[in-house]
C-alpha positions in Angstrom: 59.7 -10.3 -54.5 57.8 -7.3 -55.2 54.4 -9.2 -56.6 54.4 -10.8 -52.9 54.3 -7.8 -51.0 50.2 -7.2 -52.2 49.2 -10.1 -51.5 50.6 -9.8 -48.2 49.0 -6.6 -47.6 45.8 -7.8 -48.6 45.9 -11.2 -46.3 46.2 -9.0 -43.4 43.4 -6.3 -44.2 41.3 -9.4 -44.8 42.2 -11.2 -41.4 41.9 -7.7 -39.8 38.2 -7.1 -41.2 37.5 -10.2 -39.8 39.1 -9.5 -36.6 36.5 -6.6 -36.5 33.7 -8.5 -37.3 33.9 -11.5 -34.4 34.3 -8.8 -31.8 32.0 -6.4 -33.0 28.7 -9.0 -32.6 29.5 -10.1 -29.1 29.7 -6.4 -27.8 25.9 -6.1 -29.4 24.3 -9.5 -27.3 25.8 -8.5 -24.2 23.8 -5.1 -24.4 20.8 -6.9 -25.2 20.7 -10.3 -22.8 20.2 -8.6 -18.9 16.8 -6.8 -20.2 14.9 -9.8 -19.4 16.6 -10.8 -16.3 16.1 -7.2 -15.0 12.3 -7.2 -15.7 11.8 -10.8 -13.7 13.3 -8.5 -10.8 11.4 -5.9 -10.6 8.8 -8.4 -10.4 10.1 -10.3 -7.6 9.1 -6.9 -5.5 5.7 -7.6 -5.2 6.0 -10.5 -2.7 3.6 -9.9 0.6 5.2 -8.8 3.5 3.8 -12.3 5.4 5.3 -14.0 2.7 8.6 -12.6 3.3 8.3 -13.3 7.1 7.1 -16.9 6.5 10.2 -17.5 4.6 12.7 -16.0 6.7 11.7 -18.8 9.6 9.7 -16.7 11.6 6.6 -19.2 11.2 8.5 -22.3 11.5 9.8 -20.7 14.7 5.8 -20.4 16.1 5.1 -23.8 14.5 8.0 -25.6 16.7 7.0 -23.7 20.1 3.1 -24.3 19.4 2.9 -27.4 17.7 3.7 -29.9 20.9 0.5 -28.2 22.8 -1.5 -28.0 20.0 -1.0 -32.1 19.3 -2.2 -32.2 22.9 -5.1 -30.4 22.7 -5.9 -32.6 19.8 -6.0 -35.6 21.8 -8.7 -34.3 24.1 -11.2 -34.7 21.5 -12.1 -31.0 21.6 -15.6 -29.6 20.0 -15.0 -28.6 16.4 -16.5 -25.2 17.5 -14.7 -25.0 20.0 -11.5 -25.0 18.4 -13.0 -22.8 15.2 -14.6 -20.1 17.5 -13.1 -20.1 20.7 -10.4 -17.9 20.0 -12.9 -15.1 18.3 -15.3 -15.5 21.1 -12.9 -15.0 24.0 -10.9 -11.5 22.3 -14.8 -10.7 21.2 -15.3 -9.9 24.9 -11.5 -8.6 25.8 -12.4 -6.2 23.3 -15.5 -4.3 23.8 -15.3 -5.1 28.2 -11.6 -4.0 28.7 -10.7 -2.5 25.8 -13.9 -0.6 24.6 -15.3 0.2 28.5 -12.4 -0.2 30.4 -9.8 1.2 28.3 -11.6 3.7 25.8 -14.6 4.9 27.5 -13.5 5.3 31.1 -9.9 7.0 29.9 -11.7 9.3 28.0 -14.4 10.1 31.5 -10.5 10.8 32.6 -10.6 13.5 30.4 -13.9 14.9 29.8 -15.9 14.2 32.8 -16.2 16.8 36.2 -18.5 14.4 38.8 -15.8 13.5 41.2 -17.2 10.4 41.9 -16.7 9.3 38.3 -13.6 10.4 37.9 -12.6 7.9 40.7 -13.9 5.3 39.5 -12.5 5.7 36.3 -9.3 6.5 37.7 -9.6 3.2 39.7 -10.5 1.1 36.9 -8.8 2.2 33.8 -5.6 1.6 34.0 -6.3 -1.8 36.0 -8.7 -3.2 32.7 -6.2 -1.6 30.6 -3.6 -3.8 31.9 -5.8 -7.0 31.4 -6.8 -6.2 27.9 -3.1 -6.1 27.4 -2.4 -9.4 28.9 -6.2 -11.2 27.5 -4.9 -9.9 24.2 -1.0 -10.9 24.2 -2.7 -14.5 25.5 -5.1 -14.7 23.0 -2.7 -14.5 20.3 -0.9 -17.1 21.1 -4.1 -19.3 21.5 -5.1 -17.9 17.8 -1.9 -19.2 16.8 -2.6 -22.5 18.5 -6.2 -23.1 17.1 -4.5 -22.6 13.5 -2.4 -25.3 14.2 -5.0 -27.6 15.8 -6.6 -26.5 12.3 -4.0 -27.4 10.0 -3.7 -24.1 8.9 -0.8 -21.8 8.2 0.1 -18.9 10.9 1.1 -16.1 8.9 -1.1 -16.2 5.6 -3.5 -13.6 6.8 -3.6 -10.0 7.9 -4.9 -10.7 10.8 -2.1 -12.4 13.0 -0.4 -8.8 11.5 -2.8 -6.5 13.1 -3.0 -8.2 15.5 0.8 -8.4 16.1 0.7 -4.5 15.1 -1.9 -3.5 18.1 0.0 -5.4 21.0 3.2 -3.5 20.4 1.1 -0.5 20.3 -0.5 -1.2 23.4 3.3 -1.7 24.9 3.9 1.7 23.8 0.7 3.1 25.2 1.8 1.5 28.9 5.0 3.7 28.7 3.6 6.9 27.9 1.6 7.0 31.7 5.5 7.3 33.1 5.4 10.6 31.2 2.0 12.4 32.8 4.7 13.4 36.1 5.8 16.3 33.8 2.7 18.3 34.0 2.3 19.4 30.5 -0.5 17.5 28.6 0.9 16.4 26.1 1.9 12.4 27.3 -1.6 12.3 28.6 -3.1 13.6 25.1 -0.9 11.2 23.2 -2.2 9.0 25.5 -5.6 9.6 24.9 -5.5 9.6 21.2 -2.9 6.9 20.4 -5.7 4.6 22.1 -8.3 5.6 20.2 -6.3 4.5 17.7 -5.2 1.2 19.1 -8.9 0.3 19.0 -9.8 1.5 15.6 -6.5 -0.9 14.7 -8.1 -3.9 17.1 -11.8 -3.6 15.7 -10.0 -4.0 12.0 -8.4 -6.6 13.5 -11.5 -8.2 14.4 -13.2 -7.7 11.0 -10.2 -9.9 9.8 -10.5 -12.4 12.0 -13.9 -13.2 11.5 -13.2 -13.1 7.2 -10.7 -15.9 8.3 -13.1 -17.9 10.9 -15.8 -17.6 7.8 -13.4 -18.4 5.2 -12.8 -22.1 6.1 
Protein backbone atom coordinates (compact mmCIF):
# COMPACT_ATOMS: atom_id res chain seq x y z
CA UNK A 1 0.00 0.00 0.00
CA UNK A 2 2.45 2.54 0.77
CA UNK A 3 4.93 1.84 -2.48
CA UNK A 4 1.55 2.79 -4.47
CA UNK A 5 0.99 5.98 -3.20
CA UNK A 6 4.43 7.51 -5.36
CA UNK A 7 3.62 6.28 -8.19
CA UNK A 8 0.31 7.70 -7.92
CA UNK A 9 1.62 11.06 -7.16
CA UNK A 10 3.89 10.95 -9.94
CA UNK A 11 1.05 9.77 -12.67
CA UNK A 12 -0.83 12.80 -11.87
CA UNK A 13 2.19 15.49 -11.95
CA UNK A 14 2.89 13.81 -15.23
CA UNK A 15 -0.67 14.04 -16.63
CA UNK A 16 -0.82 17.58 -15.12
CA UNK A 17 2.51 18.81 -17.00
CA UNK A 18 0.97 17.68 -19.87
CA UNK A 19 -2.22 19.22 -19.19
CA UNK A 20 -0.08 22.52 -19.23
CA UNK A 21 1.57 21.88 -22.18
CA UNK A 22 -1.63 21.27 -24.75
CA UNK A 23 -3.13 24.47 -23.54
CA UNK A 24 -0.31 26.47 -23.26
CA UNK A 25 0.59 26.28 -27.37
CA UNK A 26 -2.88 27.04 -28.55
CA UNK A 27 -2.98 30.34 -26.38
CA UNK A 28 0.48 31.34 -28.41
CA UNK A 29 -1.22 30.71 -32.28
CA UNK A 30 -4.23 32.50 -31.47
CA UNK A 31 -2.06 35.66 -30.66
CA UNK A 32 -0.26 35.22 -33.80
CA UNK A 33 -2.94 34.17 -36.73
CA UNK A 34 -5.28 37.76 -37.02
CA UNK A 35 -1.87 39.75 -37.99
CA UNK A 36 -2.22 38.84 -41.48
CA UNK A 37 -5.96 39.18 -41.74
CA UNK A 38 -5.65 42.71 -40.20
CA UNK A 39 -3.01 43.87 -42.67
CA UNK A 40 -5.20 42.65 -45.91
CA UNK A 41 -7.69 45.25 -44.17
CA UNK A 42 -6.15 48.00 -43.94
CA UNK A 43 -5.47 47.47 -47.43
CA UNK A 44 -8.93 47.18 -48.54
CA UNK A 45 -9.06 51.09 -47.66
CA UNK A 46 -7.63 52.26 -50.61
CA UNK A 47 -10.50 51.45 -52.95
CA UNK A 48 -11.60 54.73 -55.21
CA UNK A 49 -14.44 56.45 -54.20
CA UNK A 50 -16.12 55.62 -57.97
CA UNK A 51 -15.28 52.22 -57.23
CA UNK A 52 -17.28 52.18 -54.17
CA UNK A 53 -20.27 53.88 -55.94
CA UNK A 54 -20.08 51.46 -58.90
CA UNK A 55 -20.44 48.71 -56.53
CA UNK A 56 -23.14 49.89 -54.40
CA UNK A 57 -25.57 49.89 -57.78
CA UNK A 58 -25.45 53.37 -58.33
CA UNK A 59 -24.11 52.66 -62.03
CA UNK A 60 -26.30 49.81 -62.85
CA UNK A 61 -29.08 52.18 -61.83
CA UNK A 62 -27.83 54.83 -64.80
CA UNK A 63 -27.15 51.85 -67.06
CA UNK A 64 -30.98 50.58 -66.74
CA UNK A 65 -32.58 54.18 -67.22
CA UNK A 66 -29.98 55.11 -70.20
CA UNK A 67 -29.43 51.97 -71.84
CA UNK A 68 -33.05 51.63 -73.81
CA UNK A 69 -32.25 55.27 -75.43
CA UNK A 70 -28.91 54.67 -75.98
CA UNK A 71 -29.72 51.14 -78.05
CA UNK A 72 -31.92 53.62 -80.05
CA UNK A 73 -29.61 56.08 -80.87
CA UNK A 74 -27.47 53.16 -82.04
CA UNK A 75 -29.84 52.19 -84.55
CA UNK A 76 -29.77 55.51 -86.37
CA UNK A 77 -26.48 54.91 -87.63
CA UNK A 78 -25.02 57.98 -85.98
CA UNK A 79 -21.41 59.56 -87.10
CA UNK A 80 -18.73 58.03 -84.95
CA UNK A 81 -17.79 61.70 -84.17
CA UNK A 82 -20.67 62.47 -83.49
CA UNK A 83 -21.19 60.18 -80.75
CA UNK A 84 -17.27 60.62 -79.49
CA UNK A 85 -17.37 64.58 -79.53
CA UNK A 86 -20.81 65.65 -79.34
CA UNK A 87 -21.08 65.72 -75.82
CA UNK A 88 -17.63 67.83 -75.37
CA UNK A 89 -18.61 70.08 -78.05
CA UNK A 90 -22.08 71.04 -76.86
CA UNK A 91 -20.89 71.75 -72.67
CA UNK A 92 -17.66 73.42 -74.68
CA UNK A 93 -20.02 76.22 -75.53
CA UNK A 94 -22.51 76.06 -72.22
CA UNK A 95 -19.36 76.73 -70.65
CA UNK A 96 -17.49 79.73 -71.74
CA UNK A 97 -21.33 81.44 -73.40
CA UNK A 98 -23.44 80.98 -70.21
CA UNK A 99 -21.25 80.05 -67.82
CA UNK A 100 -18.04 82.11 -68.48
CA UNK A 101 -20.09 85.45 -70.06
CA UNK A 102 -23.32 84.95 -68.81
CA UNK A 103 -22.75 83.72 -65.51
CA UNK A 104 -19.07 84.87 -64.40
CA UNK A 105 -18.42 87.99 -66.28
CA UNK A 106 -21.76 89.77 -66.27
CA UNK A 107 -22.33 88.82 -62.24
CA UNK A 108 -19.22 90.14 -61.54
CA UNK A 109 -20.18 93.80 -63.88
CA UNK A 110 -23.12 93.26 -61.00
CA UNK A 111 -20.54 93.99 -58.65
CA UNK A 112 -17.85 96.09 -60.04
CA UNK A 113 -19.28 98.09 -62.67
CA UNK A 114 -21.10 101.98 -62.26
CA UNK A 115 -22.44 102.72 -66.13
CA UNK A 116 -26.13 102.27 -65.44
CA UNK A 117 -26.69 100.96 -68.66
CA UNK A 118 -24.43 98.01 -67.99
CA UNK A 119 -25.60 97.21 -64.94
CA UNK A 120 -29.06 96.63 -66.64
CA UNK A 121 -28.12 94.58 -68.91
CA UNK A 122 -26.22 92.52 -66.69
CA UNK A 123 -28.89 92.50 -64.37
CA UNK A 124 -31.22 91.42 -67.27
CA UNK A 125 -29.07 88.68 -68.45
CA UNK A 126 -27.31 87.05 -65.60
CA UNK A 127 -29.42 85.39 -63.84
CA UNK A 128 -31.47 84.39 -67.07
CA UNK A 129 -27.96 82.58 -68.78
CA UNK A 130 -27.28 81.46 -65.32
CA UNK A 131 -30.40 79.51 -65.28
CA UNK A 132 -29.63 77.90 -68.77
CA UNK A 133 -26.10 76.89 -67.97
CA UNK A 134 -27.76 75.15 -65.09
CA UNK A 135 -30.24 73.30 -67.21
CA UNK A 136 -27.53 72.83 -70.67
CA UNK A 137 -25.33 71.44 -68.00
CA UNK A 138 -27.80 69.00 -65.82
CA UNK A 139 -28.82 67.97 -69.76
CA UNK A 140 -25.59 67.41 -70.90
CA UNK A 141 -24.81 65.01 -68.25
CA UNK A 142 -27.07 62.85 -68.91
CA UNK A 143 -26.23 62.87 -72.65
CA UNK A 144 -22.36 62.26 -71.47
CA UNK A 145 -23.74 59.36 -69.75
CA UNK A 146 -25.59 58.21 -72.79
CA UNK A 147 -22.62 58.63 -75.36
CA UNK A 148 -20.60 56.24 -72.84
CA UNK A 149 -23.13 53.80 -73.31
CA UNK A 150 -23.57 54.16 -77.05
CA UNK A 151 -19.57 53.68 -76.50
CA UNK A 152 -19.51 50.67 -74.62
CA UNK A 153 -17.92 52.28 -71.90
CA UNK A 154 -18.33 52.26 -68.12
CA UNK A 155 -20.16 55.47 -66.45
CA UNK A 156 -18.43 55.99 -63.33
CA UNK A 157 -14.58 54.94 -64.05
CA UNK A 158 -13.49 58.51 -64.37
CA UNK A 159 -13.29 61.76 -62.42
CA UNK A 160 -14.98 63.41 -64.67
CA UNK A 161 -18.81 62.19 -64.40
CA UNK A 162 -17.60 63.28 -60.46
CA UNK A 163 -16.86 66.81 -61.11
CA UNK A 164 -19.14 67.03 -63.01
CA UNK A 165 -21.75 65.55 -60.69
CA UNK A 166 -19.83 67.85 -57.85
CA UNK A 167 -20.50 71.32 -59.96
CA UNK A 168 -24.30 70.77 -60.61
CA UNK A 169 -25.11 70.49 -57.01
CA UNK A 170 -23.01 73.47 -56.54
CA UNK A 171 -24.81 75.32 -59.05
CA UNK A 172 -28.21 74.11 -57.04
CA UNK A 173 -26.78 75.76 -54.08
CA UNK A 174 -25.64 78.86 -55.91
CA UNK A 175 -29.58 79.27 -57.22
CA UNK A 176 -30.62 79.39 -53.45
CA UNK A 177 -28.31 81.84 -52.17
CA UNK A 178 -30.20 84.90 -54.58
CA UNK A 179 -33.36 84.16 -52.03
CA UNK A 180 -30.98 85.58 -49.41
CA UNK A 181 -29.85 89.18 -51.15
CA UNK A 182 -33.66 90.60 -49.49
CA UNK A 183 -31.60 90.95 -46.19
CA UNK A 184 -29.52 93.80 -47.18
CA UNK A 185 -26.21 92.77 -45.76
CA UNK A 186 -23.64 91.59 -48.46
CA UNK A 187 -22.84 88.84 -47.44
CA UNK A 188 -25.41 86.19 -49.62
CA UNK A 189 -24.49 88.28 -52.59
CA UNK A 190 -20.58 87.95 -51.80
CA UNK A 191 -21.01 84.25 -51.26
CA UNK A 192 -22.65 84.47 -54.21
CA UNK A 193 -20.14 86.11 -56.09
CA UNK A 194 -17.25 83.91 -55.03
CA UNK A 195 -18.82 80.44 -54.66
CA UNK A 196 -19.27 80.93 -58.58
CA UNK A 197 -16.02 81.75 -59.31
CA UNK A 198 -15.50 78.73 -57.80
CA UNK A 199 -18.13 76.60 -59.56
CA UNK A 200 -16.21 77.58 -62.79
CA UNK A 201 -12.74 76.87 -61.71
CA UNK A 202 -14.53 73.28 -60.58
CA UNK A 203 -16.30 73.15 -64.36
CA UNK A 204 -13.07 74.19 -66.42
CA UNK A 205 -11.30 71.08 -64.36
CA UNK A 206 -14.08 69.28 -65.27
CA UNK A 207 -13.45 70.02 -68.77
CA UNK A 208 -9.73 69.17 -68.67
CA UNK A 209 -11.04 65.66 -67.63
CA UNK A 210 -13.29 65.20 -70.08
CA UNK A 211 -11.22 65.87 -72.92
CA UNK A 212 -8.25 63.25 -71.14
CA UNK A 213 -11.27 60.84 -71.42
CA UNK A 214 -12.48 61.86 -75.15
CA UNK A 215 -8.52 61.50 -76.00
CA UNK A 216 -8.03 58.37 -74.07
CA UNK A 217 -10.04 56.07 -76.29
Amino acid sequence: MQLQRPSTVLARSSRSALQVRCVAQPRVKCAVAPAKPRETNLMSTAVPLFTLAAAGGLADTFYSALEPSATYFKTLDLPEALIHWGHPGNMAVVLFAMGGYGAAYLGWQIRTSNDAAVLEKARDMHPKLAAGMFFFFALGATGGMMSLIMQDRPIFESPHVWTGLAGLALLGVQSVLPLAFASGSGEARTAHAYLGSSIMALFLVHAALGLNLGLSF
